[in-house]
Rosetta silent file (secondary structure, phi, psi, omega in degrees, C-alpha in Angstrom):
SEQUENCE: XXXXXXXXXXXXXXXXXXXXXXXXXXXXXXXXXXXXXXXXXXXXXXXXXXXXXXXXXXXXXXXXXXXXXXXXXXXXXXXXXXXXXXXXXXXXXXXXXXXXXXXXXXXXXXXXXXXXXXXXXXXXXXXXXXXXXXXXXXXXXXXXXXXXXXXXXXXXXXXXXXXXXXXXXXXXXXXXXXXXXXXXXXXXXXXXXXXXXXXXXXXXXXXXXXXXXXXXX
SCORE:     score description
SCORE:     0.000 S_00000001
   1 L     0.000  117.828  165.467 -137.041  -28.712   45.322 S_00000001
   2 L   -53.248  160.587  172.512 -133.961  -29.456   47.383 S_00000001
   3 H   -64.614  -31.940 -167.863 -132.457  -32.737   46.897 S_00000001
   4 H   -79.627    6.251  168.231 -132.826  -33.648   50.776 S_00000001
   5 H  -140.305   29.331  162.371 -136.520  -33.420   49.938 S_00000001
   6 L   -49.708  164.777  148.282 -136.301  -35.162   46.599 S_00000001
   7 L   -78.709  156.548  171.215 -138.468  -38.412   45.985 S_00000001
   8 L   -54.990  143.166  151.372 -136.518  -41.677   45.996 S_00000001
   9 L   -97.542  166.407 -153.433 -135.216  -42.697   43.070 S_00000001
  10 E  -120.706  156.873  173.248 -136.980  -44.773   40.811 S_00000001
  11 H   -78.814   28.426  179.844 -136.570  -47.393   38.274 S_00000001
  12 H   -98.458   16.825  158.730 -138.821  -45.679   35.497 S_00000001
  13 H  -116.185   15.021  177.221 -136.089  -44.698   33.020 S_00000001
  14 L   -90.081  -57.217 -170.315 -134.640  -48.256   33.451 S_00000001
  15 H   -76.025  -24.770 -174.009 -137.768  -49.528   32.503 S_00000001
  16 H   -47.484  -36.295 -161.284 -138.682  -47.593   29.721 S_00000001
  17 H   -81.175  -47.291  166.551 -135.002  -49.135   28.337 S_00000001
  18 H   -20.153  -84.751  177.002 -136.577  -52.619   29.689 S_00000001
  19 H   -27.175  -85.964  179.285 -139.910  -52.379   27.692 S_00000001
  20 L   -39.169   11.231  175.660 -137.609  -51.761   24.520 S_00000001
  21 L    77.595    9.611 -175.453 -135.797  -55.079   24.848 S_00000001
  22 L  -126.875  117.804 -169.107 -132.543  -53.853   26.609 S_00000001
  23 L  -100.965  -45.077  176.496 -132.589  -55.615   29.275 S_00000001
  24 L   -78.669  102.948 -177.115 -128.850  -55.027   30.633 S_00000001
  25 E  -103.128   85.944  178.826 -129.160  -50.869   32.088 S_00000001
  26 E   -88.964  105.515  175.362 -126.185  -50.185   33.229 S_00000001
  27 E   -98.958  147.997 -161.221 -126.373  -46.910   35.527 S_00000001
  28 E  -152.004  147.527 -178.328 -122.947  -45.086   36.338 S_00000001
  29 E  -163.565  157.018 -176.069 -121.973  -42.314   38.135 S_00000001
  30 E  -110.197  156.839 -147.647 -118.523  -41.147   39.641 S_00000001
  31 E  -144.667  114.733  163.436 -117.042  -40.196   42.861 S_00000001
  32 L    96.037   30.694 -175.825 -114.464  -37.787   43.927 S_00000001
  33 L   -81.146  -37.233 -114.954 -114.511  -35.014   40.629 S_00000001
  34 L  -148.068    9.639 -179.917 -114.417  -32.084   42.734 S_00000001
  35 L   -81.477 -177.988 -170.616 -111.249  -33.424   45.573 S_00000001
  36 L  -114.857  -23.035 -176.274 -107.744  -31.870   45.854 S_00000001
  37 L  -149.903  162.012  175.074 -106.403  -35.548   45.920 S_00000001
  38 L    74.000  158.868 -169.637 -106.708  -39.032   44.877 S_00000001
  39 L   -49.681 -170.824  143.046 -108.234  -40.563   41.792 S_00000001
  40 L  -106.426   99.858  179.159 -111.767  -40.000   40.235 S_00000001
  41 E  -123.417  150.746 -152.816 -113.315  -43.309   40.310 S_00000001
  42 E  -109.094  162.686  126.555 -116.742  -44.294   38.599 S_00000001
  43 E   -93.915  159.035  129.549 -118.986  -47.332   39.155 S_00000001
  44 E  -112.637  152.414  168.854 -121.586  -49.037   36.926 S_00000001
  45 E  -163.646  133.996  179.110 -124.466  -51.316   38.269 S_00000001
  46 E   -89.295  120.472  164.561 -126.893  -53.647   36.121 S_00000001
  47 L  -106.772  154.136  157.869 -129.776  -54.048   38.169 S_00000001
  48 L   -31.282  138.067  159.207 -132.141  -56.779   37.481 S_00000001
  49 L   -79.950  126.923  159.761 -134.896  -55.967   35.072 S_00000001
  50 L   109.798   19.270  154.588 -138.380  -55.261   36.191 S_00000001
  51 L   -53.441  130.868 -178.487 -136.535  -54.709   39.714 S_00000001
  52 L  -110.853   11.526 -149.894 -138.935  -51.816   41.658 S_00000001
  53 L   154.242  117.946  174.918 -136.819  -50.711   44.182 S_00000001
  54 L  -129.553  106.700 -170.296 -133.828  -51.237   46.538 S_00000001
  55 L   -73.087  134.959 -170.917 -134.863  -49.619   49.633 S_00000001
  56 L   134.642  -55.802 -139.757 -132.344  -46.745   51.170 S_00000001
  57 L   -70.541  148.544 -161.412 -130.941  -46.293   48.280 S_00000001
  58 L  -164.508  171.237  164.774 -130.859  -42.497   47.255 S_00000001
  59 L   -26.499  122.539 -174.295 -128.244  -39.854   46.042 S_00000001
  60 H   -72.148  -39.210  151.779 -124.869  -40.971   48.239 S_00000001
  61 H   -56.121    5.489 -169.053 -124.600  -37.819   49.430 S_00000001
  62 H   -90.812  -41.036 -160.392 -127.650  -37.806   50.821 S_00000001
  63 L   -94.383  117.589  151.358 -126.648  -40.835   52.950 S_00000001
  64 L   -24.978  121.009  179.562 -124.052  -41.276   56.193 S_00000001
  65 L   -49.138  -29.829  138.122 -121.197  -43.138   55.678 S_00000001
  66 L   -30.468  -59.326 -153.638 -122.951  -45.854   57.674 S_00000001
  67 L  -109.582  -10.969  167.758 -125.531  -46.512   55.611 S_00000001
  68 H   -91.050    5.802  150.490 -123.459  -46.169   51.984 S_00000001
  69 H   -89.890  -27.870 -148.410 -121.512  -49.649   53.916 S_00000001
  70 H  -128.407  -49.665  176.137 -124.196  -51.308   54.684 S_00000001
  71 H   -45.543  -52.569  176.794 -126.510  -50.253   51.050 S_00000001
  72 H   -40.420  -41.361 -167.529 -122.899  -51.298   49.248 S_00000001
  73 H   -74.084  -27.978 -157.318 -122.993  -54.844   50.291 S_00000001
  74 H   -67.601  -39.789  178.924 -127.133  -54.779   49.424 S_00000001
  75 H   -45.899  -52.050  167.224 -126.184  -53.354   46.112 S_00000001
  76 H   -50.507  -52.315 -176.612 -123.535  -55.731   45.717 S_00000001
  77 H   -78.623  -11.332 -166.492 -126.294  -58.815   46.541 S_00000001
  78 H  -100.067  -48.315 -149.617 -128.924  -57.170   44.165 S_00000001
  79 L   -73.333  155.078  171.016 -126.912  -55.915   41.078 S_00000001
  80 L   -87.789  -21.422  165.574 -126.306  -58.837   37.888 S_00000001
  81 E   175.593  151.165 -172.719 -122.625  -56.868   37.828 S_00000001
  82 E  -139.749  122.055 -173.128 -121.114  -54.027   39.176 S_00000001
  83 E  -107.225  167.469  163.363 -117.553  -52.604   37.224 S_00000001
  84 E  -158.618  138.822  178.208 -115.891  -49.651   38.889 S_00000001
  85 E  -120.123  177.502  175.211 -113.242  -47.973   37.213 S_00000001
  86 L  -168.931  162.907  174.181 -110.552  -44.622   37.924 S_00000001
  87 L  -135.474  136.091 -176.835 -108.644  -42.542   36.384 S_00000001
  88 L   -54.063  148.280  145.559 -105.062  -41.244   38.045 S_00000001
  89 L   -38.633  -86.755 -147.596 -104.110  -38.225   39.663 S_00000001
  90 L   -59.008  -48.914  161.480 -101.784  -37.808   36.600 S_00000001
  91 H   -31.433  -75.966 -174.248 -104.635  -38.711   34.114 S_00000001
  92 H   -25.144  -70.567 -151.919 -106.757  -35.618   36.104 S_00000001
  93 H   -83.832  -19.200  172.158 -103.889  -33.200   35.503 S_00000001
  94 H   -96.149  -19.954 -179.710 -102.815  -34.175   31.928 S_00000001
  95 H  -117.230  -53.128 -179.558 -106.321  -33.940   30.171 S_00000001
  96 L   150.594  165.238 -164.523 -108.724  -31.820   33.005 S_00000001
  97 H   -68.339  -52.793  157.426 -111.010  -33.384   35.571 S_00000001
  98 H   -58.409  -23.979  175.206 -113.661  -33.922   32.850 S_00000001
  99 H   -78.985  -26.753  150.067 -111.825  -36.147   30.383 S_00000001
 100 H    -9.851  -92.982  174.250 -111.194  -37.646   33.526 S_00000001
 101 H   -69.651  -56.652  162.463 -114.251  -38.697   35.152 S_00000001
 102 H   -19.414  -79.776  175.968 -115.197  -40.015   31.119 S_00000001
 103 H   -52.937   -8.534 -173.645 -112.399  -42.247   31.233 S_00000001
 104 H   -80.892  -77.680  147.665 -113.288  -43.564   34.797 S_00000001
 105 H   -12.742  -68.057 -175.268 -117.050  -43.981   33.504 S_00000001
 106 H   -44.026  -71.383  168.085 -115.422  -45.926   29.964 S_00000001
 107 H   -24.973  -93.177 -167.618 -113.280  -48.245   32.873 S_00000001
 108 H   -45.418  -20.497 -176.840 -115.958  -49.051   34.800 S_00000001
 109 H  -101.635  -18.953 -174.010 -118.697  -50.471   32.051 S_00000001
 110 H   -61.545  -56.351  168.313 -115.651  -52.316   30.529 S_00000001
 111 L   -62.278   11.526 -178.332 -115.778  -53.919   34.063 S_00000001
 112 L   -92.372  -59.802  152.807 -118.820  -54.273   33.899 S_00000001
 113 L   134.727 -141.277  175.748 -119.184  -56.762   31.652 S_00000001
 114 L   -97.002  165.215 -172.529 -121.696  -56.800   28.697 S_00000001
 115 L  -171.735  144.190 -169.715 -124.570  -54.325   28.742 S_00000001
 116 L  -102.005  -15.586 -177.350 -126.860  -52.930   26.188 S_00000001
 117 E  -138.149  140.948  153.362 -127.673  -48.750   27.397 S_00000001
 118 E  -126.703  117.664 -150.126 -125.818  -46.601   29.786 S_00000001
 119 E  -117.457  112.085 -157.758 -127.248  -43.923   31.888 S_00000001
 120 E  -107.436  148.456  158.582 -124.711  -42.031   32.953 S_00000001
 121 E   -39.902  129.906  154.855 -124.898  -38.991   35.958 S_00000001
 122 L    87.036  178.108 -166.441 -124.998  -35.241   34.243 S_00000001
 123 L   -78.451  145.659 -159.388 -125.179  -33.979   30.906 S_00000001
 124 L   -84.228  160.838 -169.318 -124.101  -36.842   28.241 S_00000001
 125 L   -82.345  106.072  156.570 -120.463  -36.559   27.549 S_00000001
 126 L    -0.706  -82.213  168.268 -119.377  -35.526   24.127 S_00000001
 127 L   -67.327   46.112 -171.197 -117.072  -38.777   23.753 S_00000001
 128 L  -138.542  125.078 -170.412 -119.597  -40.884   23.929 S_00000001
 129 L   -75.066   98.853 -169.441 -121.983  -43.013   21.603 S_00000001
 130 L   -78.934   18.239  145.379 -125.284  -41.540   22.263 S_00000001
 131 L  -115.305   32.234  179.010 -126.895  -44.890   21.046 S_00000001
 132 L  -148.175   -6.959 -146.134 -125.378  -46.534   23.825 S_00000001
 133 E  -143.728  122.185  158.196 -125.207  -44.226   26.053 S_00000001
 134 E  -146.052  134.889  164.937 -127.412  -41.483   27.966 S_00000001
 135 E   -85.720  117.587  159.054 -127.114  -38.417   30.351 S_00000001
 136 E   -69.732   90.175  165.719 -128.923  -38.036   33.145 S_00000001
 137 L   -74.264  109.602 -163.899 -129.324  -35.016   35.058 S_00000001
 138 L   100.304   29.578 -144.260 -129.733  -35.163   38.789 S_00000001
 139 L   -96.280   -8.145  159.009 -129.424  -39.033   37.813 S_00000001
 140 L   -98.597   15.431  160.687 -128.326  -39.978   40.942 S_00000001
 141 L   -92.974  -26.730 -172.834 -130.984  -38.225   42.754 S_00000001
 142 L  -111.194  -56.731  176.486 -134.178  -39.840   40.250 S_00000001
 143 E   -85.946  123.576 -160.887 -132.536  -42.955   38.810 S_00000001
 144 H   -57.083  -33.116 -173.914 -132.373  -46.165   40.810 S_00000001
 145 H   -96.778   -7.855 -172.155 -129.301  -47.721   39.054 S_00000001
 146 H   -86.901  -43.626 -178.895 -127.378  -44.289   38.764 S_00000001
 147 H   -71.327  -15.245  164.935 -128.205  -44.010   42.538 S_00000001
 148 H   -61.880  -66.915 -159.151 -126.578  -47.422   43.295 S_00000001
 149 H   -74.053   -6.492  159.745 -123.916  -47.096   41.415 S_00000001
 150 H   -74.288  -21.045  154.151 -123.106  -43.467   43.219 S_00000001
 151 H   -67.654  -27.947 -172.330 -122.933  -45.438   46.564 S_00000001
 152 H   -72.340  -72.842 -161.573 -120.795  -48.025   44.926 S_00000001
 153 H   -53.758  -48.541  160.406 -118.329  -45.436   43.690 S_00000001
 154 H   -33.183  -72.840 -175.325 -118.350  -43.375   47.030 S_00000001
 155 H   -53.728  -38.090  160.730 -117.695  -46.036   49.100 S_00000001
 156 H   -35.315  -86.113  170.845 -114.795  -47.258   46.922 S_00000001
 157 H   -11.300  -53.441 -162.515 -113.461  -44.159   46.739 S_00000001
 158 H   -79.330  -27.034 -175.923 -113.545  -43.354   50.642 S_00000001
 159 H   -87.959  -17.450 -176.751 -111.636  -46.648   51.324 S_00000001
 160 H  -104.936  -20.551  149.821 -109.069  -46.243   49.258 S_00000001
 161 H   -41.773  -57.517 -171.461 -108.765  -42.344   50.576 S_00000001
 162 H   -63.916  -44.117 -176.870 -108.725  -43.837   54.168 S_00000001
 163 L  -100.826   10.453  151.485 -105.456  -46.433   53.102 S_00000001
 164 L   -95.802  -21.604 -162.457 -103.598  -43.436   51.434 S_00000001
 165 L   -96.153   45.050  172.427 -104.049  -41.571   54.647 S_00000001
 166 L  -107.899  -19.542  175.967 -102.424  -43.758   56.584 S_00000001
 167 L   -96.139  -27.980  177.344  -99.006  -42.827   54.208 S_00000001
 168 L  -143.368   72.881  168.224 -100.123  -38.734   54.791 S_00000001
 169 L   -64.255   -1.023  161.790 -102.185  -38.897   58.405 S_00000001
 170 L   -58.397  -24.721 -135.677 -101.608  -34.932   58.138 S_00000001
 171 L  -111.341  -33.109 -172.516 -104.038  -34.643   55.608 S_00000001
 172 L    70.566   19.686 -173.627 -106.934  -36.195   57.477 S_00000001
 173 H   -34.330  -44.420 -147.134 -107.926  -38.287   53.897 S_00000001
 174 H   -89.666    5.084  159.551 -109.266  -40.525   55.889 S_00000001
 175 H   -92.792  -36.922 -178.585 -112.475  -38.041   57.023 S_00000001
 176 H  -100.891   -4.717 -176.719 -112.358  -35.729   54.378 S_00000001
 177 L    68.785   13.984 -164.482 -111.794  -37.789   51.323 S_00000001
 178 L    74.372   71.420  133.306 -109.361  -35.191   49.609 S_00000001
 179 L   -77.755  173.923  164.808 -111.911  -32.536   49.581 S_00000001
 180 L  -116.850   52.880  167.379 -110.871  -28.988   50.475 S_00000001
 181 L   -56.650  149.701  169.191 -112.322  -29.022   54.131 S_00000001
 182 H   -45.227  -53.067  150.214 -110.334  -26.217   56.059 S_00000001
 183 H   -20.052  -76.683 -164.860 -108.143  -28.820   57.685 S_00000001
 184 H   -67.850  -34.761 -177.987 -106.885  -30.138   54.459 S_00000001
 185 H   -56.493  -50.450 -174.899 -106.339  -26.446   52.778 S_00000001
 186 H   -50.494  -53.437 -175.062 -104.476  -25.888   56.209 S_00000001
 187 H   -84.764  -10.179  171.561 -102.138  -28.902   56.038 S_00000001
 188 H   -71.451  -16.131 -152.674 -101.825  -28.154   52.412 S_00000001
 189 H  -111.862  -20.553  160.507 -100.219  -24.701   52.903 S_00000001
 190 H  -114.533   12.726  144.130  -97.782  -26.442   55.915 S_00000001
 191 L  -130.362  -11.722  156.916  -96.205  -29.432   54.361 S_00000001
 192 L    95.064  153.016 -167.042  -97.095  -28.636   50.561 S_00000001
 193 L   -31.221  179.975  178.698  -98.552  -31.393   48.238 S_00000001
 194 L  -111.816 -157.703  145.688  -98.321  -35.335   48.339 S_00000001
 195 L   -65.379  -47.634 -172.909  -98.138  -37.308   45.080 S_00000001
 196 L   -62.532  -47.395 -158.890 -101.662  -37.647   45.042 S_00000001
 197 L   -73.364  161.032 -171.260 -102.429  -34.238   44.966 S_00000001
 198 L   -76.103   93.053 -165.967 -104.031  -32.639   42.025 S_00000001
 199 L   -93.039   18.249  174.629 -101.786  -30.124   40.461 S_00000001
 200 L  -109.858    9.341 -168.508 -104.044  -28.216   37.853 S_00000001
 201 L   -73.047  149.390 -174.804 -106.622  -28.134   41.379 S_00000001
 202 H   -89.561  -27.876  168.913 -106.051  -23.981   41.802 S_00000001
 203 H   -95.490    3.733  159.130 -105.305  -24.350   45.295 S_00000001
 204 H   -79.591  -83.100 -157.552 -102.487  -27.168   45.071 S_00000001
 205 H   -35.950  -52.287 -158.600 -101.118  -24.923   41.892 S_00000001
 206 L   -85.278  -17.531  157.854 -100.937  -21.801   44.052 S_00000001
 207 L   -85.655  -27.658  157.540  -99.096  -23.610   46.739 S_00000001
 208 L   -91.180   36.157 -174.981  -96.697  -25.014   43.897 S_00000001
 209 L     3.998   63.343 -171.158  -96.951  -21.009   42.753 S_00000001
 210 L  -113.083  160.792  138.660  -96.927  -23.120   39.168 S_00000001
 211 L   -19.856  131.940  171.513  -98.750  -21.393   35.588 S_00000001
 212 L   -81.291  129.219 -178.767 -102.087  -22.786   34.954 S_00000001
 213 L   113.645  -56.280 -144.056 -101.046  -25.028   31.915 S_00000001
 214 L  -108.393  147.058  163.179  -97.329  -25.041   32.660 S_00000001
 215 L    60.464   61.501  175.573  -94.730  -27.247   34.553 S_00000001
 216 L  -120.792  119.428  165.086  -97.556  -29.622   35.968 S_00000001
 217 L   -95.926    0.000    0.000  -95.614  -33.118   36.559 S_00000001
């Protein structure tokens, strides 16, 4: 089944954690692992318990940037707390893109506040207390607080993409989000990185013709 013909997602692995007395379910999910630039930044959002539904909400990719503005504020009005955390360019490129998005994820439940389980997007992370902690695959396509908090993160993300490109309007940041749309690969190869950009990303490094590993500042 494609995802664009997925079911909604649902609160039934929130409640399961519900039933079991842990009532604060913090679902988290991250934004921007797979860009050329800019941060990796995570959300979490605590939904109410025995909450059945916050209708729209679905996988953020799924949705039009119109409607992941207008879900954020509902999300925002529904959730008991919502943390959002990042981790730097320079964080990306000194440990890898995965150690990464972890620390972003860590950030974000810190900011969260307190909470007793966390069901995180993807396979659970190694550096992680798996009695606190769970991974969820597809989780922001099936699970209702993973699918919030992937709208949360997104939207973050895209706004703070949108007020770097206004410092590199070359780049187009503020459409593509640091991705590697043909535009940005284009403008990367005629004025050559920012700050921002990601220099262990293989197609920054081959425009700074640097050693995978080596000389990364």
């Amino acid at each position: 089944m494609r995802r664009s013909q997925a079911p909604n997602p649902s609160p039934a692995i929130e409640q399961r954690l519900w039933e079991r007395g842990l009532r604060l379910v913090a679902g988290v999910d991250e934004a921007g692992r797979g860009c050329l630039a800019g941060p990796v930044v995570a959300a979490a959002c605590i939904l109410p318990a025995g909450l059945t539904e916050i209708p729209g909400v679905r996988d953020s990719k799924l949705l039009t940037p119109a409607q992941r503005r207008e879900l954020y504020l509902t999300i925002h009005e529904t959730a008991i707390a919502i943390g959002v955390g990042a981790a730097s360019r320079r964080e990306i490129d000194r440990y890898n893109i995965r150690v990464a998005s972890v620390l972003a994820m860590q950030r974000a439940l810190a900011r969260a506040g307190i909470w007793d389980h966390a069901l995180c997007d993807g396979p659970m992370p190694p550096e992680l207390d798996p009695r606190r902690h769970s991974g969820i695959v597809d989780g922001d396509a099936i699970c209702l607080s993973i699918a919030a908090a992937s709208i949360v993160a997104k939207v973050t993300r895209d706004a703070l993409m949108a007020r770097l490109a206004a410092r590199h309007p070359e780049f187009g940041w503020e459409r593509n989000a640091g991705y590697g749309t043909a535009a940005h690969l284009d403008a990367l190869q005629r004025f050559g990185p920012t700050p921002h950009h990601r220099r262990t990303f293989a197609p920054v490094r081959a425009v700074l013709h640097l050693t995978p590993g080596v000389g990364i500042p």
